[in-house]
C-alpha positions as CSV (number, residue, x, y, z in Angstrom):
1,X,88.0,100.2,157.9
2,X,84.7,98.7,158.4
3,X,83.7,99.8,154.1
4,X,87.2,98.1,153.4
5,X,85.4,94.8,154.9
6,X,82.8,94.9,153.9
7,X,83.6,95.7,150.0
8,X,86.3,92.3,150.1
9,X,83.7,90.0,151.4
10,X,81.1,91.1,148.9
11,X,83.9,90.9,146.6
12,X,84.7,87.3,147.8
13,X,80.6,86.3,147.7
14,X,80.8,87.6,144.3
15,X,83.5,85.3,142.9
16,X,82.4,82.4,144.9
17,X,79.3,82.6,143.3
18,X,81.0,82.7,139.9
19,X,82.7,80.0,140.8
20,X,79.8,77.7,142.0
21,X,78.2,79.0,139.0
22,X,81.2,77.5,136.6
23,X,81.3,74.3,138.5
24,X,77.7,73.5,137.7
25,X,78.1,74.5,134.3
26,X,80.5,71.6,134.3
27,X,78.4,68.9,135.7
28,X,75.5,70.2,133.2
29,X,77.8,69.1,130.6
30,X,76.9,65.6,128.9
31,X,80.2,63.5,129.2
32,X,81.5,63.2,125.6
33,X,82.8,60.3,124.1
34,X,83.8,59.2,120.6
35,X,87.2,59.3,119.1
36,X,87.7,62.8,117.3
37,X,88.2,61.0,114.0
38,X,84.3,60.0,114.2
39,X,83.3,63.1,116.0
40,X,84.6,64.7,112.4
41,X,82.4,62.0,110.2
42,X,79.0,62.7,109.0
43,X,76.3,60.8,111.0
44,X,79.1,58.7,113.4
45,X,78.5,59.7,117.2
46,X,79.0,58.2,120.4
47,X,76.1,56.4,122.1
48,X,75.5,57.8,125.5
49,X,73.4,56.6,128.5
50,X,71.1,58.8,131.1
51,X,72.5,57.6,133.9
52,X,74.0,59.8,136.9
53,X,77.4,58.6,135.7
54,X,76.6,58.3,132.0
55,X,78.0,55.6,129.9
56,X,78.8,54.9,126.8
57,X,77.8,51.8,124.3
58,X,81.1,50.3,123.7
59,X,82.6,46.7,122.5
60,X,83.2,44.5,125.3
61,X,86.8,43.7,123.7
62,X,89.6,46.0,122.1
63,X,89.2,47.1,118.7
64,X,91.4,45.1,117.1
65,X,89.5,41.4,118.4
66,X,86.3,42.8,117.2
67,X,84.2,40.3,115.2
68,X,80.7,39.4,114.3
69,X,78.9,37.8,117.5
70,X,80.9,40.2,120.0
71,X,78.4,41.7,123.1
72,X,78.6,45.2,124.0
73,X,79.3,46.8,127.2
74,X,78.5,50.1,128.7
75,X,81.8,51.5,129.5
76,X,83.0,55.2,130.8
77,X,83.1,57.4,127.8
78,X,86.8,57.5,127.0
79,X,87.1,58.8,123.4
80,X,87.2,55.0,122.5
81,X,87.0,53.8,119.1
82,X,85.0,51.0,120.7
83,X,82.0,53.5,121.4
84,X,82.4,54.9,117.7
85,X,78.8,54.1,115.6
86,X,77.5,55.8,112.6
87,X,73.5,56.2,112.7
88,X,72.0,55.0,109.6
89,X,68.6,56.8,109.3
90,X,65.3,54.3,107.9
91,X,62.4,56.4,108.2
92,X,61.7,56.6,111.9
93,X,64.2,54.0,112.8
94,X,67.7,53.5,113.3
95,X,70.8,51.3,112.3
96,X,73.6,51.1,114.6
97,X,76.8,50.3,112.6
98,X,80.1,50.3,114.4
99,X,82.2,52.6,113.3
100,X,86.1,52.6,114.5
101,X,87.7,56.2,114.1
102,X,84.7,57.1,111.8
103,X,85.3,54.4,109.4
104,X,81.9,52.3,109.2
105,X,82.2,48.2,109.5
106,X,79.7,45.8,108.2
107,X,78.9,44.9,111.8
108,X,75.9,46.2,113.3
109,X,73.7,46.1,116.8
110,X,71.2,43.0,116.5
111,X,69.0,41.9,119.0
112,X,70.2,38.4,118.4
113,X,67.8,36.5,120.4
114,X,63.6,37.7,121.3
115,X,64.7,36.4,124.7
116,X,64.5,39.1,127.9
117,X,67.6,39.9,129.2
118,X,69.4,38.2,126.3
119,X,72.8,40.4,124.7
120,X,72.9,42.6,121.6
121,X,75.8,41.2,119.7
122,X,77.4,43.1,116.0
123,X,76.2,40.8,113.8
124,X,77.1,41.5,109.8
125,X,74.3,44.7,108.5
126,X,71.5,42.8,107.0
127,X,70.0,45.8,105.3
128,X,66.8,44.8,103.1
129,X,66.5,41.3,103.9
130,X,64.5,39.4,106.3
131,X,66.9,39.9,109.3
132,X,67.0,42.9,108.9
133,X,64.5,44.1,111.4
134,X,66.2,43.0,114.3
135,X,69.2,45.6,113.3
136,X,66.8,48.1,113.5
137,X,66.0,50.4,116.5
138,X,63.0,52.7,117.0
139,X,64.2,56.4,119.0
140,X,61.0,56.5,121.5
141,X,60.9,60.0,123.6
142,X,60.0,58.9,127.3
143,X,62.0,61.5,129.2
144,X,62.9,64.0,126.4
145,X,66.3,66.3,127.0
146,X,67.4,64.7,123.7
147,X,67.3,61.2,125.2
148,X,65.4,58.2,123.6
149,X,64.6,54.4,124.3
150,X,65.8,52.7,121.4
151,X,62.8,49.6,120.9
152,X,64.0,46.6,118.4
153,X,61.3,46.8,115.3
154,X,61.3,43.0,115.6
155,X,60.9,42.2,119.2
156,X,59.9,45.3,121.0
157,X,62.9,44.6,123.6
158,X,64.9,47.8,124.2
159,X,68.5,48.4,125.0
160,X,69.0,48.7,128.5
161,X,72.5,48.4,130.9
162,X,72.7,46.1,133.7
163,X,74.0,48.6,136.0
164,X,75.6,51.7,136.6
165,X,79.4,50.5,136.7
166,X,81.5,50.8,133.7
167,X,82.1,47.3,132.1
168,X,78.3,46.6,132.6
169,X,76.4,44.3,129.9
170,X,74.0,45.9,127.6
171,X,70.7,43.6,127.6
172,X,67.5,43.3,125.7
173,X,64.6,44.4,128.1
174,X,60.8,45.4,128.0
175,X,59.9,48.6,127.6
176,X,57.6,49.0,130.5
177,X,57.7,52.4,131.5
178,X,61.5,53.4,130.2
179,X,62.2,56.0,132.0
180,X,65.3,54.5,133.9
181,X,68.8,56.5,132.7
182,X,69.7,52.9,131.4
183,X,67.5,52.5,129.1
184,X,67.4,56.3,127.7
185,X,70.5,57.0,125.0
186,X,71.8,60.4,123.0
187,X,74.0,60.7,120.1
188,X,76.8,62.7,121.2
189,X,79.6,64.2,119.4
190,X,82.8,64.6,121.1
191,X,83.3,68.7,120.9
């Protein structure tokens, strides 16, 4: 009787082991946003913060009221077409172009003002003029795991959330030391 014990509970140790072992695996997991329609378009990902809770650059209106001059928010990653961007590549920097269900606009993230704590906005792509530098972001690796500070070529500001609650502003800040989970982002697909 006393083998017959003893074999359940190791039995029961074993699968809650496997099963604190999957739940883990599941916080591991980067939260994934994007609509699948980007997630299936060359260079368009979501645009993911390190945070504890991360969240995701995102319009700070629906879809359909976008326009040039319109800030951007982080928001929980909800397979939005808000949060959909496609990552132009120019040399070691990087254009944010909003891109709803994987079809890019001509609205990009600007660093409209060289002012501290002053609000990217989309602002029509500038690509190749004299504007165009504050459309373009540098990836710097502070903390690594595939997450960068993105600094603006023109200004040296980086892209950082207010906060940790969904709905937050995103703001232009110094670099400093960059290693808050606001200010570090990864592309992420959404499978």
């Amino acid at each position: 009787m006393n083998s017959t014990i003893a074999r359940r509970l190791t039995l029961l140790v074993a699968a809650l082991g496997a099963l604190c072992a999957l739940l883990l695996a599941g916080q591991a997991a980067p939260a994934k946003a994007t609509t699948a329609a980007c997630g299936n378009t060359p260079r368009c990902f979501g645009v993911l913060s390190g945070q504890a809770r991360p969240l995701e650059i995102a319009t700070s209106v629906p879809v359909s009221q976008v326009q040039a001059g319109t800030t951007l928010i982080g928001m929980t990653p909800a397979f939005s077409a808000r949060g959909d961007w496609h990552v132009g590549r120019y040399g070691v920097d990087r254009l944010l172009r909003w891109a709803p269900n994987g079809v890019s606009s001509s609205l990009c993230i600007t660093a409209s003002s060289d002012v501290v704590n002053s609000r990217p906005t989309l602002q029509q792509c500038e690509i190749g003029t004299a504007g165009s530098s504050h459309q373009l972001w540098r990836p710097v690796n502070v903390i690594g795991n595939g997450f960068r500070v993105y600094q603006n070529v023109a200004d040296g500001l980086v892209l950082a959330l207010k906060s940790d609650a969904s709905g937050t502003p995103l703001r232009l800040r110094p670099m400093l030391n960059g290693t808050g989970g606001n200010k570090n982002f990864t592309l992420n697909k959404p499978f």
